[in-house]
C-alpha positions as CSV (number, residue, x, y, z in Angstrom):
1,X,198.4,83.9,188.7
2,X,194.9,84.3,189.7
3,X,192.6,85.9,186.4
4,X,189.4,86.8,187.9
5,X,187.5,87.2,191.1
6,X,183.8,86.4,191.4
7,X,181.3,87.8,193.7
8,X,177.9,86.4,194.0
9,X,175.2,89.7,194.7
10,X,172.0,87.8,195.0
11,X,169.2,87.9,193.0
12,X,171.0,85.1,190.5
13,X,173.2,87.8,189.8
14,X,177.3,87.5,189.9
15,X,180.6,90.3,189.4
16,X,183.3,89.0,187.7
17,X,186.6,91.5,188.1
18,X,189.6,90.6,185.4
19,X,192.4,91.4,187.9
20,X,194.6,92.5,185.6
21,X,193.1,95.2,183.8
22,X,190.2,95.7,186.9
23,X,187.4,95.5,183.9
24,X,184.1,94.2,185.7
25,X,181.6,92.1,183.9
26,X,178.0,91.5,185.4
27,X,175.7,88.6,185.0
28,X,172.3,87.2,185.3
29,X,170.4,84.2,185.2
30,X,168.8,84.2,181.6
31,X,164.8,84.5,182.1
32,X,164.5,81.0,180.8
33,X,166.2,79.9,184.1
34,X,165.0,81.8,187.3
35,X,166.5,84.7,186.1
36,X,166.1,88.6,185.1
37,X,167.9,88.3,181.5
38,X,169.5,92.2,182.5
39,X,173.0,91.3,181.9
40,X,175.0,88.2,179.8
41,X,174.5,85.1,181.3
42,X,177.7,82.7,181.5
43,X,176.7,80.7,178.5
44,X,175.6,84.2,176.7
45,X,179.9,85.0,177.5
46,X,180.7,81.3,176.8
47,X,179.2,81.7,173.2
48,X,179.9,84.9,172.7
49,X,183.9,84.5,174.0
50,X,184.0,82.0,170.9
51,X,182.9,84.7,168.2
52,X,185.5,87.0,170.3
53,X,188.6,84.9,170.1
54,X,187.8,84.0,166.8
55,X,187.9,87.4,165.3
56,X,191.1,88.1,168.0
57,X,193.2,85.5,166.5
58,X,192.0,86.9,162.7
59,X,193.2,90.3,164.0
60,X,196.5,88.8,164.7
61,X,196.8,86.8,161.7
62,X,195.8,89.9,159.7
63,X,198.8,92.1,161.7
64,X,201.1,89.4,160.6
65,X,200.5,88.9,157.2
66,X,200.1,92.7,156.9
67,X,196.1,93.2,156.0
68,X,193.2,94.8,158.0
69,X,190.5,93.4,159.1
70,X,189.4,96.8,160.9
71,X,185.5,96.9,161.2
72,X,184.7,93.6,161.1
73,X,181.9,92.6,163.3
74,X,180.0,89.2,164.3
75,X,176.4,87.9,165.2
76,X,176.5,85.3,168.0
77,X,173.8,83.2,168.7
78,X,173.6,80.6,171.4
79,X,171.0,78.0,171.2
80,X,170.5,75.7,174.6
81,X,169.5,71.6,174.7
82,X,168.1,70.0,177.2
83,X,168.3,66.9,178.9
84,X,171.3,67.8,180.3
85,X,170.3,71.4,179.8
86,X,173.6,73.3,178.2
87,X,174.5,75.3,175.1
88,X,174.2,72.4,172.2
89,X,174.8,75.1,169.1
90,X,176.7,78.2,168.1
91,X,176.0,79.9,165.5
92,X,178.6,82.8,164.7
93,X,178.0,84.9,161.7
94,X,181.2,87.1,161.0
95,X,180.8,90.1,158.6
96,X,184.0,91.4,157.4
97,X,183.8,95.2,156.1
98,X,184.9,94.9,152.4
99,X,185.3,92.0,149.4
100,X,188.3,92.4,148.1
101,X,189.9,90.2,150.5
102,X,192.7,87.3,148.8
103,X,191.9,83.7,148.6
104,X,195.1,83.7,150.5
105,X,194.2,85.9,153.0
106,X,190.2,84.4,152.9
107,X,191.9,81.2,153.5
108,X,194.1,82.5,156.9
109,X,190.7,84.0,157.9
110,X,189.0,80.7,157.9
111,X,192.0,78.9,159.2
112,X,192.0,81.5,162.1
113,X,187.8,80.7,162.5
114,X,189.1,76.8,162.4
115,X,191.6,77.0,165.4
116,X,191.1,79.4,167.9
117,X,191.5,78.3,171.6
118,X,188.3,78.9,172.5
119,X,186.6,76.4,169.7
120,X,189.4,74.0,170.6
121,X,188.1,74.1,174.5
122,X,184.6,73.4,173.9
123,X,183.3,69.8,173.9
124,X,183.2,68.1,170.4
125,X,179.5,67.4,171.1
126,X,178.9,71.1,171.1
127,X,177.9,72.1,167.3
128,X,179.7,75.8,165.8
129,X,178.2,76.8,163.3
130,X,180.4,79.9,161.6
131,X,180.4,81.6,158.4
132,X,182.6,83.9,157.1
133,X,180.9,86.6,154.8
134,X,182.6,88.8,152.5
């Protein structure tokens, strides 16, 4: 089954359509490369999907093992190399809403940051950087 169309629209500027729920995501060459920087650029939503599936699969963790991690948000920050030029770091900073968390439950959070599909797709040369603060 097919996930997602693409249209190119010129300009270094692309439509992505998720067929499934029709949600449309646009994106731009970042400035650094012949682009505009107005919208993601695929390695912004290559970074950025890591911070998301990380926090996803502590969501579900969280469900199962009957806690809340409601609120909690995340800094992303994607830092390019060169030489080939691609994303060589990611730093994700994920900011959980109150303290009082378990070790237990710290510990499934962590694990969850440790072995999401996303951080198990990327190439081993490419450094995550992620903290957890409570």
């Amino acid at each position: 089954m097919i996930t997602s169309t693409l249209k190119y629209l010129g300009d270094l500027r692309m439509e992505a359509i998720h067929l499934q729920s029709g949600t449309v995501i646009n994106t731009d060459a970042p400035v650094d490369n012949q682009g505009k920087g107005e919208a993601f650029s695929p390695t912004d939503l290559m970074a950025t999907s890591l911070g998301l599936c990380m926090i996803t699969i502590m969501g579900i963790a969280a469900r199962t093992h009957g806690f809340s991690i409601d609120g909690t948000n995340a800094e992303v920050t994607k830092i390019m190399g060169s030489d080939p030029r691609r994303v060589a770091e990611i730093v994700v900073n994920i900011y959980f809403p109150k303290n009082d968390y378990s070790d237990k439950q710290k510990h499934i959070l962590q694990v969850c940051a440790d072995t999401c599909p996303v951080s198990h797709s990327l190439s081993k040369d490419l450094k995550q950087n992620v903290k957890l603060i409570f």
